[in-house]
N, C-alpha and C positions, 0 to 999 in steps of 0.2 A: 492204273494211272497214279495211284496212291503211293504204289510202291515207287513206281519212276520217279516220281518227284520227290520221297522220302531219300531215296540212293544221291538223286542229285545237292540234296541239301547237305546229305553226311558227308558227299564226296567235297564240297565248295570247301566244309567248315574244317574237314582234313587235309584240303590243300593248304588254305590258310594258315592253320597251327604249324602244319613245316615251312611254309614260307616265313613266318617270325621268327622261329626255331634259327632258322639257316639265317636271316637278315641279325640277329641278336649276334652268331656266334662272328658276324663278319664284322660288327661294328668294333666289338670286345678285342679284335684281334688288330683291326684298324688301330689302337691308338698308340700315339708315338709315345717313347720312353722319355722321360723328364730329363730336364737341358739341368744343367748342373754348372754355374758359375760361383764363381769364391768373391763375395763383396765384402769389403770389411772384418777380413779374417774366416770368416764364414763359410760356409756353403749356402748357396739362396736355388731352391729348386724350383721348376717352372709351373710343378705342381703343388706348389704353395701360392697364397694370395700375395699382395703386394704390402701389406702389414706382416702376416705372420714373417716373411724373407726379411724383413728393416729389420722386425725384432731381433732376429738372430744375432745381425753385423752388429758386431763390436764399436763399429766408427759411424753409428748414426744413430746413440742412444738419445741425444738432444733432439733431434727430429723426429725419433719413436713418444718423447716423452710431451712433443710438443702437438704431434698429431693424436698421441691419447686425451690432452687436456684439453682438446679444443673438439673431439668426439668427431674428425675430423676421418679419424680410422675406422669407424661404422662407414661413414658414407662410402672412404675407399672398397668394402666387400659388396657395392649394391652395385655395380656395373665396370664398365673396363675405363682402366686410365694410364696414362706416361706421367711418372711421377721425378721429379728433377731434385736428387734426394742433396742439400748437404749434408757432409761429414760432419763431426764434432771436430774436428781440426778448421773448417771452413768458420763456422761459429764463434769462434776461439779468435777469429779478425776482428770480430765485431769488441767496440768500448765495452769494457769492466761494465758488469751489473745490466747488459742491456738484453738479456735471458732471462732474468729471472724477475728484471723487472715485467717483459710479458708474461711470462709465467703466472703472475697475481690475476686472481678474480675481477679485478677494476678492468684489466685489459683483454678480456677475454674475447671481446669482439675483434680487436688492433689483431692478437694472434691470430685468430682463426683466419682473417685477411690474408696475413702475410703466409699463413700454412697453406692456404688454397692457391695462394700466389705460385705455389710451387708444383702443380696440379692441372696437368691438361685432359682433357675428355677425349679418351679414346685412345689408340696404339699412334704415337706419333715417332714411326723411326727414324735411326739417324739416317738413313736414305735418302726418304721423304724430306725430311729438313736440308739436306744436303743438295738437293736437285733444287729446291726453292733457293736458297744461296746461288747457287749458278747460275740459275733465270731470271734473280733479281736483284744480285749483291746480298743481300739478308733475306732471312727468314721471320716473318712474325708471326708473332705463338700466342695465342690469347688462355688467357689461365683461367680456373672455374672461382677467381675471385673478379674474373670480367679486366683485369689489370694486363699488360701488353710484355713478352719480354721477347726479344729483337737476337735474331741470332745469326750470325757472321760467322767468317774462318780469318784465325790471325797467322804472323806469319812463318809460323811453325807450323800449320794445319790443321789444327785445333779449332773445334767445333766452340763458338766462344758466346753466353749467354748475357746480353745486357738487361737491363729493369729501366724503367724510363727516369729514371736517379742518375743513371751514370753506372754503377754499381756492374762489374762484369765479376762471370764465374766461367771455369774452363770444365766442358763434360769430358770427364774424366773416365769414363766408362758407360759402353752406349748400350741400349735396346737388349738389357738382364730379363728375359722373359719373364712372368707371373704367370697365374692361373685366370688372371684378370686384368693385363696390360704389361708396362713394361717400366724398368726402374732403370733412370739415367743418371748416374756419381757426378755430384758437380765440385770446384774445389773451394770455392768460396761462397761466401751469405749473399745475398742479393734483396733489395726490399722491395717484391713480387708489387705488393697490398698499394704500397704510393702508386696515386696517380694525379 
């Protein structure tokens, strides 16, 4: 009886180890090859997070520098987001001195607002937003600064972002994969944070 049940236990625990054996070598083999888009001169890969890929692009070093000062880019690696990146060309609309005046430690809360403002929780593609437009005229996008930005097609068909200012930006390039969400090129500033 001793023996039977010794055989049965070695056999469970040697079906086992091949069946993990065999489920490891499926998963390893399961995963897709990294999505490869050019942002900002760049290459941005899907297996990078959604910092490391901004950092690369050439044309969103004010947005890299403003989501490092505002520590804005830790929270980006702790879960998935759609991140509504401008350019340093978008930026460059905004009045002489109004960068670097956030940039100062005095406004550190004002920034980190308006950097969240550009920050929605979770994969929001342009799909998704797109089908909402045609069910409803616009889309509303709520940002992880809690701030509202309203999204329409103008009449080029161009997917078109407003801020509750007035302030519109045109997404410029949609749903750039991450490792953690997805990064949508917008062409001008918007102030997310007003409400």
């Amino acid at each position: 009886m001793k023996k039977t049940i010794l055989l049965l236990v070695i056999s469970a625990v040697a079906t086992g180890a091949f069946a993990q054996t065999d489920t490891a070598k499926k998963t390893a083999t399961k995963q897709p090859a990294a999505k490869i888009r050019m942002v900002g001169g760049a290459q941005m890969s899907s297996a990078n997070d959604v910092v490391k890929n901004l950092s690369v692009s050439k044309k969103h070093t004010v947005f890299v520098l403003m989501l490092t000062a505002t520590g804005v880019n830790e929270t980006l690696k702790g879960s998935t987001y759609t991140v509504f990146a401008p350019t340093d060309d978008a930026f460059k609309k905004l009045p002489a001195g109004t960068i670097d005046s956030l940039m100062k430690p005095t406004h550190l809360a004002d920034l980190t607002k308006q950097v969240n403002g550009y920050i929605v929780q979770g994969k929001l593609r342009s799909t998704d937003i797109a089908k909402q437009i045609k069910s409803n005229g616009r889309a509303n996008i709520t940002t992880l600064s809690g701030s509202m930005l309203t999204a329409t097609v103008n009449s080029d068909r161009n997917i078109v972002l407003s801020d509750t200012s007035g302030n519109q930006a045109i997404v410029s390039q949609f749903d750039i994969e991450q490792s953690n969400g997805l990064v949508d090129v917008i062409t001008s500033p918007l102030t997310p944070g007003a409400n």
